[in-house]
C-alpha positions as CSV (number, residue, x, y, z in Angstrom):
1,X,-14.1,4.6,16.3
2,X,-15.1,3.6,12.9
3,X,-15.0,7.3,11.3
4,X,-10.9,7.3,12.5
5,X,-10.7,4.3,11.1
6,X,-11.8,4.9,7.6
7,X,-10.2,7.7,7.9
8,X,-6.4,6.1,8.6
9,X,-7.6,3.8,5.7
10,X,-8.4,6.4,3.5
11,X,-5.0,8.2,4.4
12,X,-2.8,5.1,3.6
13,X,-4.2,4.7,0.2
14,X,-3.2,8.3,0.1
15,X,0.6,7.9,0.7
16,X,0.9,4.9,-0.6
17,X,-0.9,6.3,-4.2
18,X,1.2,10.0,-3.2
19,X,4.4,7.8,-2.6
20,X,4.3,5.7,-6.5
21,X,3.6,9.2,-8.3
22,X,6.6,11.0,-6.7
23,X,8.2,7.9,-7.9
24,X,7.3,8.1,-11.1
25,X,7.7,12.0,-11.2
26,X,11.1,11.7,-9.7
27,X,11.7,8.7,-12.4
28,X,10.7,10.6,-14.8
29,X,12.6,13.9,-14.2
30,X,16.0,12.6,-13.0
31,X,15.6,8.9,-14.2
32,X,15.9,7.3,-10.6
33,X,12.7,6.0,-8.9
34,X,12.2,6.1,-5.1
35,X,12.4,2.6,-4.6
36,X,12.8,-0.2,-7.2
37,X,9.2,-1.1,-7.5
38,X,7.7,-0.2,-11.0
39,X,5.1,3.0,-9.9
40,X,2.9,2.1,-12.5
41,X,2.7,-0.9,-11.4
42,X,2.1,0.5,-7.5
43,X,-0.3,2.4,-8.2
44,X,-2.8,-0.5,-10.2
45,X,-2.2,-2.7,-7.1
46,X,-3.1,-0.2,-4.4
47,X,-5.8,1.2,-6.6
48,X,-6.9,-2.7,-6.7
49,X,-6.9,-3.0,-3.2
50,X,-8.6,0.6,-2.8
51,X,-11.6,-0.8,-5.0
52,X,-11.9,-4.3,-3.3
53,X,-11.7,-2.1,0.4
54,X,-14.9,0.1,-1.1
55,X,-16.7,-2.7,-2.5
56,X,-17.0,-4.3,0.6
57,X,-20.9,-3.6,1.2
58,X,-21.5,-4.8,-2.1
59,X,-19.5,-8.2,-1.5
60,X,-20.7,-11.4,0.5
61,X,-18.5,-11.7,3.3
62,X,-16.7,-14.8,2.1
63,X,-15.0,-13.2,-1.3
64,X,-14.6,-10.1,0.4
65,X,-12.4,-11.5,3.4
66,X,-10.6,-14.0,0.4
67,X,-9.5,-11.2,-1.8
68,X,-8.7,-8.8,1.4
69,X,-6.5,-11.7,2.4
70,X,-4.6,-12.4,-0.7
71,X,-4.0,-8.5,-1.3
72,X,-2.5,-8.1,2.3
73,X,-0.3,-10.9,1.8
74,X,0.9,-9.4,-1.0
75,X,1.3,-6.3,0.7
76,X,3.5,-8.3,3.5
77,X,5.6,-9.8,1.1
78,X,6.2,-6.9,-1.5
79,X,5.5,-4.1,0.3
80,X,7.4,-5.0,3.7
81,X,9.6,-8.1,3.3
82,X,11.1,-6.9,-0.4
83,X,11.6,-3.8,0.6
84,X,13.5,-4.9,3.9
85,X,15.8,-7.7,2.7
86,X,16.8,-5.6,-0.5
87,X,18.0,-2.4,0.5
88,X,21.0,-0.9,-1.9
89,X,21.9,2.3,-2.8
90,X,22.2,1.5,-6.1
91,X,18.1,0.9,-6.4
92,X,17.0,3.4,-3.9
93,X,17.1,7.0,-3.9
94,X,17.8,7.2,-0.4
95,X,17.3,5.5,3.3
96,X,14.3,7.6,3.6
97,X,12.8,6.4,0.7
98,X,13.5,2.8,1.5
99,X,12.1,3.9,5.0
100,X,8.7,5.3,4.0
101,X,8.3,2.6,1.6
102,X,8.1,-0.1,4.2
103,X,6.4,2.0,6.9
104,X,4.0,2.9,4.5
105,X,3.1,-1.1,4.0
106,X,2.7,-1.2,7.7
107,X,0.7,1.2,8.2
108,X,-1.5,-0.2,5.9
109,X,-1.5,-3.5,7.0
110,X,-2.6,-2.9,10.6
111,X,-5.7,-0.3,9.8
112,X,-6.9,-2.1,6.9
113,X,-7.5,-5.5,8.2
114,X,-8.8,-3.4,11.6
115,X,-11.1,-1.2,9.4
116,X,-12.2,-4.4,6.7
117,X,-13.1,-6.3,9.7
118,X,-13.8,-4.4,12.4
119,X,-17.6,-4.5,13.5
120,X,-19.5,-1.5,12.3
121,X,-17.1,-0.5,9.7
């Protein structure tokens, strides 16, 4: 179970990394991002999380939990919350976009904390 897990883990950083670069690339070629969310700044904070989730075996349980906390909160609050109670047409490119943007953060948000915690991971 732990190798699907770090799997699922690895492919949420994946579209959530995949999902600021369109933005940026759509931002950049049409002047309209995916979602209001600055992609530069997506992409530092998942790569953040990313680099706390692989440090793990190098961290002392205590930190490592802390800062795994604090970054998922984050992601429930910017990630999922933001993007729910904001949705306009005006600042996203479409319901899809708004859409995968929010399932994205979900998705994250259950197999990380499984795969930081989980016992053999």
């Amino acid at each position: 179970m732990s190798s699907h897990l770090s799997v699922m883990v690895h492919c949420y950083f994946l579209a959530a990394l995949a999902y600021n670069v369109a933005s940026q690339a759509l931002h950049d070629m049409t002047g309209r991002k995916l979602a209001p969310t600055d992609p530069v700044f997506g992409i530092l904070f998942i790569s953040l999380v990313y680099l706390v989730y692989l440090l793990k075996p190098y961290l002392p349980l205590y930190p490592f939990s802390l800062l795994m906390f604090v970054l998922l909160a984050m992601i429930v609050r910017f990630g999922i919350i933001q993007h729910l109670l904001n949705y306009s047409s005006q600042t996203y490119h479409s319901r899809l976009s708004w859409l995968l943007a929010i399932l994205i953060n979900i998705f994250g948000c259950i197999v990380l904390p499984i795969a930081s915690f989980y016992p053999g991971t």
